[in-house]
VEXDREN-2710 file (C-alpha; in Angstrom, 1 decimal):
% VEXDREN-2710
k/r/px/py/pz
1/UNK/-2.6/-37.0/-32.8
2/UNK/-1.8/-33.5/-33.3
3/UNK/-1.6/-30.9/-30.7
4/UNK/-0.8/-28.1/-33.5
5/UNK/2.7/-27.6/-32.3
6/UNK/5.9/-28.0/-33.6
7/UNK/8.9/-28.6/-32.0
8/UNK/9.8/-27.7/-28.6
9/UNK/6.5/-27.0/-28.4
10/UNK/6.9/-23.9/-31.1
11/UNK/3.7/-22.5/-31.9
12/UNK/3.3/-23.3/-35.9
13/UNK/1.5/-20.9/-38.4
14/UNK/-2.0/-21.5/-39.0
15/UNK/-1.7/-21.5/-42.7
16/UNK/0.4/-24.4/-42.0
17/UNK/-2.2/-25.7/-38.9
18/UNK/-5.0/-25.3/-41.9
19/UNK/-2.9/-27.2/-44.6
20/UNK/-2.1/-30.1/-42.5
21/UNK/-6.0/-30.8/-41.2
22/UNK/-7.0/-30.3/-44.7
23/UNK/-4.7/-32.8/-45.7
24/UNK/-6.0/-35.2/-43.0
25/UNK/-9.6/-34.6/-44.4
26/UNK/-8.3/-35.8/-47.8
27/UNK/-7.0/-39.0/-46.4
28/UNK/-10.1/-39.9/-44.8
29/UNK/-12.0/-39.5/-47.7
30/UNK/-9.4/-41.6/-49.8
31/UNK/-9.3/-44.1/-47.2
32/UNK/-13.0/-44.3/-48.0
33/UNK/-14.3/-42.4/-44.6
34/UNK/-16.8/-40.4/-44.0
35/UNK/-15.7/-37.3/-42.3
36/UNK/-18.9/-36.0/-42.0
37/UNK/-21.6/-38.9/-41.0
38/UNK/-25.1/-38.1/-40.7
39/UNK/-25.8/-39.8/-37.5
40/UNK/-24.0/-41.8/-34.6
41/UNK/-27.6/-42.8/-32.8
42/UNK/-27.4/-44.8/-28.7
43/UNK/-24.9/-42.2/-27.5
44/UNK/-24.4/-42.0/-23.5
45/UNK/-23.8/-38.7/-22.1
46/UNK/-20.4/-39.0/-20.2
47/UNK/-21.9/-38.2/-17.0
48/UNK/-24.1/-40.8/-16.9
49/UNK/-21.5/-43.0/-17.4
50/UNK/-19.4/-41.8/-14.3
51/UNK/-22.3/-41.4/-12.2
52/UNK/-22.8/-45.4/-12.8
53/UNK/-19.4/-46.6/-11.9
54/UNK/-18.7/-44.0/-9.4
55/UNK/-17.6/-46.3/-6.6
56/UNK/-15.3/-48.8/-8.9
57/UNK/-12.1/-49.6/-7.0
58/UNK/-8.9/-48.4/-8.4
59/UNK/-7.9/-51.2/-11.0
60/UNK/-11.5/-53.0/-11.1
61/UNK/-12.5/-54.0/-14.6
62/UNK/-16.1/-54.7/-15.7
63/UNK/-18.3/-55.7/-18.4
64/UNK/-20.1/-52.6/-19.3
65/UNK/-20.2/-51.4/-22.7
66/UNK/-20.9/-48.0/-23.8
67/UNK/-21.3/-45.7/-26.4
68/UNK/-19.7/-42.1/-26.2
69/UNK/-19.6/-39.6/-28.3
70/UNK/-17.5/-36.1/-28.0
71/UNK/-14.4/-33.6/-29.0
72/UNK/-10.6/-35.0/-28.3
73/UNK/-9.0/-33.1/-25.7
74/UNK/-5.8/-34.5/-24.9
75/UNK/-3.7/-37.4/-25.8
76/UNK/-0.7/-39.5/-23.7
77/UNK/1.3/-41.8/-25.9
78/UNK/1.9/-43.0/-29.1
79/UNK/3.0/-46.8/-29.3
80/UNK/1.1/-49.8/-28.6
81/UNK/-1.0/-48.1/-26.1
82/UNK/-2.5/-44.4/-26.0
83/UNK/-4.6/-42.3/-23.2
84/UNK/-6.5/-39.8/-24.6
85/UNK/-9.0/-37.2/-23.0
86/UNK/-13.2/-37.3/-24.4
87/UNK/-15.0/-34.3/-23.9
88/UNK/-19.1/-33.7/-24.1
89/UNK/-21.5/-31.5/-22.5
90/UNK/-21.3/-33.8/-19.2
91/UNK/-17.9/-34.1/-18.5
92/UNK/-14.6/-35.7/-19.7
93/UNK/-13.9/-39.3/-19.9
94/UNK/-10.3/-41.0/-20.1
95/UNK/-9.6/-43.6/-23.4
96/UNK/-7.3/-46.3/-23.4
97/UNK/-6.3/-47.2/-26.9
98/UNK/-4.3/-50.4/-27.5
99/UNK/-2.8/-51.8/-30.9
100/UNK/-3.7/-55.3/-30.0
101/UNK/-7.2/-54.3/-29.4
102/UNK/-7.7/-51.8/-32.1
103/UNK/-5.4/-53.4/-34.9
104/UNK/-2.6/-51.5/-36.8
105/UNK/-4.9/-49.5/-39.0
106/UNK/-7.4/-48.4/-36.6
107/UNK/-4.9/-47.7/-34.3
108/UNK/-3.2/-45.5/-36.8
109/UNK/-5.9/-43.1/-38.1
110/UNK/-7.3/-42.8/-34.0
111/UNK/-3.9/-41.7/-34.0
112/UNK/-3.8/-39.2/-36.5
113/UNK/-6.8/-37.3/-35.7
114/UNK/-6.4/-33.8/-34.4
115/UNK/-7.5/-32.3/-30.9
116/UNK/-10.6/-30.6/-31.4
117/UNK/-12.1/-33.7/-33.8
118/UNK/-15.5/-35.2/-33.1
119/UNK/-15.7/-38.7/-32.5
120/UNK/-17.8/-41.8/-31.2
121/UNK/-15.8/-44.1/-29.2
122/UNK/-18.0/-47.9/-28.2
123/UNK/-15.9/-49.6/-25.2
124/UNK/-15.6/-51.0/-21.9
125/UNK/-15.3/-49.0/-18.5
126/UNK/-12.7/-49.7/-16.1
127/UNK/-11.0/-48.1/-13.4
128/UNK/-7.0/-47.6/-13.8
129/UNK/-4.6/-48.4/-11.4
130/UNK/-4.4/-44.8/-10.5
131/UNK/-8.3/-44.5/-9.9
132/UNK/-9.2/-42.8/-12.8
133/UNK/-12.2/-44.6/-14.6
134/UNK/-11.5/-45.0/-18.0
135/UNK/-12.8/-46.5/-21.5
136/UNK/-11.0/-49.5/-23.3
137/UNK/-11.8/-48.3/-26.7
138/UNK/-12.9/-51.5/-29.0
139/UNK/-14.2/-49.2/-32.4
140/UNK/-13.5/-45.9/-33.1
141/UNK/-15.7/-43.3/-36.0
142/UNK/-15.1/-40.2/-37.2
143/UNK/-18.1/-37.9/-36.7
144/UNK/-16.8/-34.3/-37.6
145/UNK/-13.5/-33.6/-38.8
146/UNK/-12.1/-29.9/-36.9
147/UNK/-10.6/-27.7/-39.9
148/UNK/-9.3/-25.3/-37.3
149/UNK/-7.4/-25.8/-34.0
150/UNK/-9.2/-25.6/-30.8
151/UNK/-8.5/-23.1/-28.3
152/UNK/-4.8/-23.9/-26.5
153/UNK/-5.9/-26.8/-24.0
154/UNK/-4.1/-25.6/-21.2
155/UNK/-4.7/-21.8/-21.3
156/UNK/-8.7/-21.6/-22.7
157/UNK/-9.6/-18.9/-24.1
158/UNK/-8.8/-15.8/-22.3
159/UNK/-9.0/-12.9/-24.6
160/UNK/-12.6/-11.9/-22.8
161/UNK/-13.4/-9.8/-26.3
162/UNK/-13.0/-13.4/-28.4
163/UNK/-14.9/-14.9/-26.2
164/UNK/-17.9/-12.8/-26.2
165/UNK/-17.7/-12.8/-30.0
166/UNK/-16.6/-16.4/-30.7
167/UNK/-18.8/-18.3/-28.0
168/UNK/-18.4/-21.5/-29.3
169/UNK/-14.4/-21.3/-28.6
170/UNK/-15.0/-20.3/-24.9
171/UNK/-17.5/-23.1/-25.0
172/UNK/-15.0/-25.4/-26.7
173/UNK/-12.0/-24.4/-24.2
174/UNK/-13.5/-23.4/-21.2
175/UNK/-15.2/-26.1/-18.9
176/UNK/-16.3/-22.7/-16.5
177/UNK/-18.2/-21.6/-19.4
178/UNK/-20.3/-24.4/-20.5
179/UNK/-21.1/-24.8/-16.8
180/UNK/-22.6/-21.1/-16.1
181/UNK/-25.1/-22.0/-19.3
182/UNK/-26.0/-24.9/-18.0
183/UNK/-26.5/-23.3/-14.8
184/UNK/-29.2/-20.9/-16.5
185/UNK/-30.4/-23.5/-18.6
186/UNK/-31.4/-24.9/-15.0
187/UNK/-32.4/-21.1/-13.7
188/UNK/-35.2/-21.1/-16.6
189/UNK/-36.6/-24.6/-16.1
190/UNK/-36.9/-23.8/-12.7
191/UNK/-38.8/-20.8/-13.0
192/UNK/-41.0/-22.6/-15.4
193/UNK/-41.4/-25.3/-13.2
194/UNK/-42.4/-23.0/-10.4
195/UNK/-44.9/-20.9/-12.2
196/UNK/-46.8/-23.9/-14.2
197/UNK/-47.1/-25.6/-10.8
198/UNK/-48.9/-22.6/-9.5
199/UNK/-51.6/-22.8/-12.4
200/UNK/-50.2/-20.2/-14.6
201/UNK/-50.3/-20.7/-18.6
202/UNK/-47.2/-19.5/-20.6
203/UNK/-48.2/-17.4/-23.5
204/UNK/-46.2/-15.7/-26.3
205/UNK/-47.5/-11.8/-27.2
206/UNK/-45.6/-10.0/-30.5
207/UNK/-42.4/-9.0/-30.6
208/UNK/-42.9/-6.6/-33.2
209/UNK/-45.6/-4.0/-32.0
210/UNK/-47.7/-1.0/-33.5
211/UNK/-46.6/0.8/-30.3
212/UNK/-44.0/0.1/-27.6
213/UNK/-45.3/0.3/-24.4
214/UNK/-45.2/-1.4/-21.0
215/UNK/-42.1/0.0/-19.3
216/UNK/-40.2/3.4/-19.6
217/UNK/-37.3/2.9/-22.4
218/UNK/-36.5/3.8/-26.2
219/UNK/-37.7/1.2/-28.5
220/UNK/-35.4/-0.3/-31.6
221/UNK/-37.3/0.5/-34.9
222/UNK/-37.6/-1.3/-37.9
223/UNK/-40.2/-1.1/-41.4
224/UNK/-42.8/-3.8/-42.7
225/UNK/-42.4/-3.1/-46.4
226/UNK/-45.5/-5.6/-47.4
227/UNK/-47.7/-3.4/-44.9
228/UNK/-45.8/0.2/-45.2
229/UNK/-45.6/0.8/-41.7
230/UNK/-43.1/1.3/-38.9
231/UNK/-43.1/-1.5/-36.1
232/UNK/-41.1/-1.6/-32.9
233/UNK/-39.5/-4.1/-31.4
234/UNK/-41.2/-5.0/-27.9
235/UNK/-39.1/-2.6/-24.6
236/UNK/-41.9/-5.5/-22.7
237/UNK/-44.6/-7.4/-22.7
238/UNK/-46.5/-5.9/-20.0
239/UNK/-49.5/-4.9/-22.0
240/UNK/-50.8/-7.4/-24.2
241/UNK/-50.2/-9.9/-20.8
242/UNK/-53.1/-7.4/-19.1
243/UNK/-55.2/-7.8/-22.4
244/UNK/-55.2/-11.3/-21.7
245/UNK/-56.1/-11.1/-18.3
246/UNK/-59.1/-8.9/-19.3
247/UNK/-59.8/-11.7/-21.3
248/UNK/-59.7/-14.2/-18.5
249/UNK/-56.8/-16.0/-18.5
250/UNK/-56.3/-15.0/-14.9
251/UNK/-52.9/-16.6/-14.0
252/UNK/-50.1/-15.5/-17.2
253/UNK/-46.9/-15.1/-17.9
254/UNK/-44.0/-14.9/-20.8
255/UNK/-40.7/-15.7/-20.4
256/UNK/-38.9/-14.5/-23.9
257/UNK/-36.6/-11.4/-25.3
258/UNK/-36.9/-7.9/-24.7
259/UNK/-35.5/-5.0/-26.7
260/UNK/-34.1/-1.1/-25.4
261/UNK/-32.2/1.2/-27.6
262/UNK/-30.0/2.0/-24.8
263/UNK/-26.7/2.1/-23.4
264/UNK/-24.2/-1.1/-22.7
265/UNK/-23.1/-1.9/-19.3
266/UNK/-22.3/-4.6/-16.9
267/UNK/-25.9/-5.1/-16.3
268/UNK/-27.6/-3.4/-19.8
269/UNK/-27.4/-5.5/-23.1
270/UNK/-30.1/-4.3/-26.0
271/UNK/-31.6/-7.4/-25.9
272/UNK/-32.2/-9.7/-22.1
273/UNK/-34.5/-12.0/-21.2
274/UNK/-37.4/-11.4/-18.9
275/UNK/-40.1/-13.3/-17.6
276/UNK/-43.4/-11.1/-16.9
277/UNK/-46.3/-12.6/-15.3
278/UNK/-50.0/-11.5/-14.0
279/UNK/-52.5/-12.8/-11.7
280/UNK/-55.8/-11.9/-11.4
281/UNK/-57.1/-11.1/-7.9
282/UNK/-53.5/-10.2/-6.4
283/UNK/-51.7/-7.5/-5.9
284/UNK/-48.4/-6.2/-5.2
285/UNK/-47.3/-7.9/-1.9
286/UNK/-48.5/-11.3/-3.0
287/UNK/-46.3/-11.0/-5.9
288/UNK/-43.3/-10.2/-3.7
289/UNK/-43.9/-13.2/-1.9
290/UNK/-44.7/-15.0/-5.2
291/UNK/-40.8/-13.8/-6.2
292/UNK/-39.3/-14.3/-2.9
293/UNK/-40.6/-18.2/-3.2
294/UNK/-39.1/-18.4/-7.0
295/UNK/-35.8/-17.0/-6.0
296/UNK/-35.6/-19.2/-3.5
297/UNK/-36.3/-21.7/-5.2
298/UNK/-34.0/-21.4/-8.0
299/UNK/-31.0/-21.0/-5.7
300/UNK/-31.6/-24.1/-3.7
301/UNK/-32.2/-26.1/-7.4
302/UNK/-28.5/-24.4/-8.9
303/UNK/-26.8/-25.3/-5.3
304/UNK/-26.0/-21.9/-5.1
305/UNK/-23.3/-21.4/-2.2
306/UNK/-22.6/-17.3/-2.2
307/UNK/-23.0/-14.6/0.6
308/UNK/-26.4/-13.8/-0.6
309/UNK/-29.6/-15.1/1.7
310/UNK/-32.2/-15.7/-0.7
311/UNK/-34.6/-17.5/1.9
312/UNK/-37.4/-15.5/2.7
313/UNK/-38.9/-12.9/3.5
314/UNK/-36.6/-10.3/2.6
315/UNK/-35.9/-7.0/3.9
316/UNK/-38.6/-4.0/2.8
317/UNK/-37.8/-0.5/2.8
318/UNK/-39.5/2.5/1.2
319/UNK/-38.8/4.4/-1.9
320/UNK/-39.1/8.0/-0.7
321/UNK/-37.1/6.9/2.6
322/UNK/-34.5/5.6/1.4
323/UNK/-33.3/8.1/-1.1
324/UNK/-34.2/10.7/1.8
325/UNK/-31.6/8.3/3.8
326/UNK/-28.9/8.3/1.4
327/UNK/-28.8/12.3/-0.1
328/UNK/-31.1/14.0/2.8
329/UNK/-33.6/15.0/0.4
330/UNK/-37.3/14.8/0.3
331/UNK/-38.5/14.2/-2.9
332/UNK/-42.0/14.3/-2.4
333/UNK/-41.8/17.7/-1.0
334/UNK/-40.1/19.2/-4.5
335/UNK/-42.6/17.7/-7.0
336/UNK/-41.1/20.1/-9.7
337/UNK/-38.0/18.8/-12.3
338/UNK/-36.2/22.5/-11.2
339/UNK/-36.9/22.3/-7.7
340/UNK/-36.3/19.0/-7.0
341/UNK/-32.8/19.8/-8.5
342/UNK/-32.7/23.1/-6.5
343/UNK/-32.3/20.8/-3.8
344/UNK/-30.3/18.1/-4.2
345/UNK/-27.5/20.4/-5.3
346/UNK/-28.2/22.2/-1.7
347/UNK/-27.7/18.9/-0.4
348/UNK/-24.1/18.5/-1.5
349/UNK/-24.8/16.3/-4.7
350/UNK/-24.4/16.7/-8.2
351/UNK/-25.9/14.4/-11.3
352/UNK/-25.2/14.7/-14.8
353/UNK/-27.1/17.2/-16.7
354/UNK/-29.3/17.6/-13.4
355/UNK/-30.9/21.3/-14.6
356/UNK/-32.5/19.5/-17.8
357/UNK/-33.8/16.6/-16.4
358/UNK/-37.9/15.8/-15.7
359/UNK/-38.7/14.9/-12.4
360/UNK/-39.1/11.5/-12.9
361/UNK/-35.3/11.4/-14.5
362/UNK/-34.2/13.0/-11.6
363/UNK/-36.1/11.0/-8.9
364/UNK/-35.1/7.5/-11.1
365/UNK/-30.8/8.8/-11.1
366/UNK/-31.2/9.3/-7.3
367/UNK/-32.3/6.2/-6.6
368/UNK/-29.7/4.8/-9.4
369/UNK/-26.8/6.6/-7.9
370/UNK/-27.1/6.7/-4.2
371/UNK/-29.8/3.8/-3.0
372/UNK/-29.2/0.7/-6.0
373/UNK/-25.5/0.0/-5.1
374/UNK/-25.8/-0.1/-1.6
375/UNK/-28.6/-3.0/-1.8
376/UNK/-26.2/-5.7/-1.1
377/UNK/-28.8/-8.3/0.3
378/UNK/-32.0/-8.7/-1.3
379/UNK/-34.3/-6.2/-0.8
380/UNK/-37.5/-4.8/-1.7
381/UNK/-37.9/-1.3/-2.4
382/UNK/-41.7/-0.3/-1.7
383/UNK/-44.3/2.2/-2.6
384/UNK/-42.7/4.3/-5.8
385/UNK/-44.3/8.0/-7.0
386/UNK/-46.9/8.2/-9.9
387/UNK/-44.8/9.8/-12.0
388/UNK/-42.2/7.4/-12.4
389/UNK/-45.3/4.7/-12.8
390/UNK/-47.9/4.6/-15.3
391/UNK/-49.2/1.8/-14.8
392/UNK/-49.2/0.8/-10.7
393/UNK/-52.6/1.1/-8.9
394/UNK/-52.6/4.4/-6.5
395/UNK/-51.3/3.2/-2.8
396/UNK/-54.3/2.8/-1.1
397/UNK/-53.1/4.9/1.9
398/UNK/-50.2/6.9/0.8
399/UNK/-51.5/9.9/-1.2
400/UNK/-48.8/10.7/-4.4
401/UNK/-47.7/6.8/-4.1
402/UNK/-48.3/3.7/-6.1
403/UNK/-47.9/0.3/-4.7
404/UNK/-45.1/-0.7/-7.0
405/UNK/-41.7/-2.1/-6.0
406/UNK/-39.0/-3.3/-7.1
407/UNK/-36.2/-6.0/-6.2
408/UNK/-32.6/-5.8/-5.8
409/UNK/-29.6/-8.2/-4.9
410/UNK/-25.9/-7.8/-4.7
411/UNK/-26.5/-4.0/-6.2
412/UNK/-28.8/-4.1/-8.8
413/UNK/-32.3/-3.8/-9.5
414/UNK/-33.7/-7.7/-10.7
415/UNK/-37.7/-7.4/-10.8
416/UNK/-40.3/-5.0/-11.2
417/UNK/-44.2/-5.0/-9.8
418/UNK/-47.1/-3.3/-9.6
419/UNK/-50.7/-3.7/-8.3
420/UNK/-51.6/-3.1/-11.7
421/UNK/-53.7/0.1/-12.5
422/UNK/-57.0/-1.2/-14.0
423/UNK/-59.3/1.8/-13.8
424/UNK/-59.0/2.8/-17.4
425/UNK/-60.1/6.9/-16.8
426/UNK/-57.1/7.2/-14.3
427/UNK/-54.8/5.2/-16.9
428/UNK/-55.8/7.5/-19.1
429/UNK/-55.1/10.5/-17.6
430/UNK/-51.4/8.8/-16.6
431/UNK/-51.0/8.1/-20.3
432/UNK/-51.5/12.1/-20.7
433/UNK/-49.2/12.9/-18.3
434/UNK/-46.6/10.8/-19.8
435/UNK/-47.2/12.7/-22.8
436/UNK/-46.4/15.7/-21.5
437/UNK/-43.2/14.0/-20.2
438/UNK/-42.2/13.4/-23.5
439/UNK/-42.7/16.3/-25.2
440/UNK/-40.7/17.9/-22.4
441/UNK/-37.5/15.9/-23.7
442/UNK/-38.0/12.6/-21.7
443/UNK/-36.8/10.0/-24.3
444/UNK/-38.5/6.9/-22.4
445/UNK/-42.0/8.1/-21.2
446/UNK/-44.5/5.9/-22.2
447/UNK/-46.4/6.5/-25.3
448/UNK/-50.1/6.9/-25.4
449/UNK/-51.9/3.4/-26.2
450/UNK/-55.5/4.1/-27.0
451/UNK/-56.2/-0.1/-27.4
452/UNK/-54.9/-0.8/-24.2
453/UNK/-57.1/1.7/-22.5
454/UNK/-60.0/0.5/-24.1
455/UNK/-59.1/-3.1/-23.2
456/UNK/-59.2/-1.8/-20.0
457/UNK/-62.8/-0.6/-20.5
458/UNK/-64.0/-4.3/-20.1
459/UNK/-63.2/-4.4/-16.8
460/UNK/-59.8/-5.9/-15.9
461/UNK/-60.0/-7.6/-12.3
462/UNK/-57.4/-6.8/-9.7
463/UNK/-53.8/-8.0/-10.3
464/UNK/-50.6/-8.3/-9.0
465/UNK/-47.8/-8.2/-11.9
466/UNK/-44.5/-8.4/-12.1
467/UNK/-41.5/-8.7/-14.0
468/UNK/-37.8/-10.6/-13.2
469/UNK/-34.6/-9.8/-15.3
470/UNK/-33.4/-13.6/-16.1
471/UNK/-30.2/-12.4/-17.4
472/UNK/-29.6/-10.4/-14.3
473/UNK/-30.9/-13.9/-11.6
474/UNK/-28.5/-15.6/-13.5
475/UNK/-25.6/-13.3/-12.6
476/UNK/-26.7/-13.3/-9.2
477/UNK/-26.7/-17.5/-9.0
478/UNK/-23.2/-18.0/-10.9
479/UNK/-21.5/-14.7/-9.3
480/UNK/-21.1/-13.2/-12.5
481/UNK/-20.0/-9.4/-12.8
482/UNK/-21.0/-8.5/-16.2
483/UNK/-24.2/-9.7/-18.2
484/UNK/-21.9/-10.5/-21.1
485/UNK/-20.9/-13.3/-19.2
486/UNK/-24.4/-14.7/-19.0
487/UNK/-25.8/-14.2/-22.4
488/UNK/-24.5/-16.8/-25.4
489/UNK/-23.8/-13.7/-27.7
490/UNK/-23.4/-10.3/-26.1
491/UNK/-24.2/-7.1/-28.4
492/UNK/-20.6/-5.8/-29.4
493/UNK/-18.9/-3.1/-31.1
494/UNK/-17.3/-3.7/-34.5
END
């Protein structure tokens, strides 16, 4: 079997890497096999297959016959007997392939494949005298013949730029890799899981939209040429979720992508995942009880093991407090874009491009800069300012307030909620205001949506909403740094 080297372990060109699997494709087919088989049907994952014979002695033999299927990783020998490494999505499994079992010609082609090919293997388990459980292979078929080298065995992938780009490599090489999507494979069921057994119905609303609306952000645009109109590609789901609650499907929610024309960081890629959901006769602090449970929930299901507590309840603080905590300002008492800046520069602190930013900017990079970093722990962040929330119901006791919150863990902001505003004159008259915010140079206000409000008009009961950055609970369960890590294909320069 090839390991794409030469000698000495010389790294070989890979015109010359190319040429030689190429070649090897030929011979299949001129030995009359089918590189390229449509179907290898009664595979058992390799997992399953460990977790049977788990507590076989070193050296035991058995009976058991399976069938596995997966990419060659490594090979030991050459002569009359071979070990070579199987990899699929559950694990690796040793081979043992002998010429007396195998014959001289099968033998000789297992031999000749590459590392990186595809095939099924049918054989017995056993346990080797070193304890390693193993398959005595007995047939051997080709399913999909690897044109191109795998990433080097030993090292990965570790160009982090090639991996974002070329996923299935870092798949291919990287054992870390396939495990973190599995983990949030597991993150999303579990959510699922949680919600549907709470009586809510998953729903899908449209991606492309008339008008954007439902959080503040700048939408991607794109044209419908058949009906000669501009449509947006959704910044959330928010709205048409309340339409259907007006509707009376009193319990929803949507797990599926979102889209902001904004910048890239660790914790920002254009397009995420988040799951929204409403519920009729709530309001804001059941839903942070309803996220502390689902957190909870999904850590204990992952076996998450970090310095994060995710068990309920978790700490509460309030909005106004703790940004006058962190810079010793008071917002509430400069309710003016100039003012407000006015004093946080008297406070000793400087943002950028402070003197031409709205309120709500201003207020929004304070708690960015000075509070969101420090939120280690989770923590709820209670009771935000109107301005900066179009759509939360007025704090029933805190004049200027809205009971809104939102969630953060290990420094970053991961959910979003509101007793949701469902008097439709006062949602107009926030609508108006956000207007006004826009016109004034705010980018991401909220645009006016006539069809909401009016959806609004036949009576929407009280509800608690909310909405939970999957890409961002995902870094949180795996320890991640950087959302690239978590999503299958990152947005990337050229």
């Amino acid at each position: 079997m090839s390991d794409d080297t030469g000698t000495a372990g010389e790294a070989v060109p890979e015109h010359e890497l190319l040429a030689v699997r190429r070649g090897k494709l030929d011979r299949l087919r001129a030995d009359g096999i089918d590189p390229f088989p449509h179907a290898f049907p009664g595979v058992t994952p390799i997992g399953e297959v460990r977790a049977a014979h788990a507590g076989l002695e070193a050296g035991a033999e058995t009976e058991a016959r399976y069938r596995i299927a997966g990419r060659l990783h490594a090979r030991r020998g050459q002569g009359k007997m071979a070990f070579l490494d199987l990899d699929d999505r559950s694990g690796r499994l040793q081979l043992q392939a002998r010429r007396d079992v195998l014959g001289e010609e099968v033998m000789d082609r297992l031999l000749d494949l590459d590392l990186g090919d595809l095939v099924g293997i049918d054989g017995v388990v056993f346990m080797s005298r070193r304890g390693e459980l193993s398959l005595r292979v007995e047939a051997v078929t080709v399913l999909a013949k690897s044109l191109r080298p795998p990433p080097d065995k030993h090292h990965g992938l570790q160009d982090v730029e090639q991996r974002f780009r070329r996923r299935e490599l870092d798949l291919i090489g990287n054992a870390d890799t396939r495990a973190l999507f599995m983990t949030r494979a597991k993150v999303i069921s579990t959510v699922r899981r949680q919600l549907d057994d709470a009586g809510f119905v998953e729903v899908e609303t449209p991606i492309l939209q008339p008008l954007y609306g439902g959080a503040m952000a700048r939408p991607f645009t794109t044209h419908h040429n058949a009906l000669d109109r501009d449509f947006y590609l959704r910044i959330a789901t928010e709205l048409y979720l309340k339409r259907l609650v007006v509707g009376g499907l009193e319990r929803v929610y949507e797990l599926g992508k979102d889209f902001r024309n904004e910048g890239v960081s660790f914790k920002h890629n254009p397009e995420f995942t988040m799951l929204e959901w409403y519920e009729a006769y709530a309001d804001y602090e059941d839903a942070a009880g309803r996220l502390e449970s689902i957190v909870h929930a999904v850590s204990v299901a992952v076996g998450y093991e970090g310095d994060l507590d995710f068990g309920p309840p978790w700490r509460r603080v309030s909005f106004v407090e703790a940004i006058q905590e962190a810079t010793g300002v008071d917002i509430m008492a400069h309710p003016e874009g100039a003012d407000l800046a006015v004093a946080v520069r008297a406070a000793g602190h400087e943002l950028k491009g402070m003197d031409e930013l709205t309120w709500p900017q201003l207020v929004d990079d304070l708690l960015s800069k000075f509070v969101e970093p420090n939120l280690e722990q989770p923590t709820i962040v209670m009771d935000y300012p109107v301005a900066i929330s179009p759509f939360a119901k007025a704090h029933r006791s805190k004049p200027g307030l809205t009971e809104r919150f939102e969630a953060f863990a290990a420094g970053m902001e991961i959910a979003n909620a509101f007793t949701e505003l469902n008097d439709p004159d006062v949602q107009r008259e926030r609508f108006e205001a956000q207007v006004r915010f826009s016109e004034a140079g705010d980018e991401e206000a909220q645009p006016y949506d006539e069809v909401f409000v009016q959806a609004l008009e036949q009576g929407m009961p009280p509800t608690g909403g909310l909405g939970l950055g999957i890409d961002r609970l995902v870094m949180l369960m795996t320890g991640t740094r950087s959302i690239r890590e978590v999503v299958l294909f990152p947005a990337m320069r050229d």
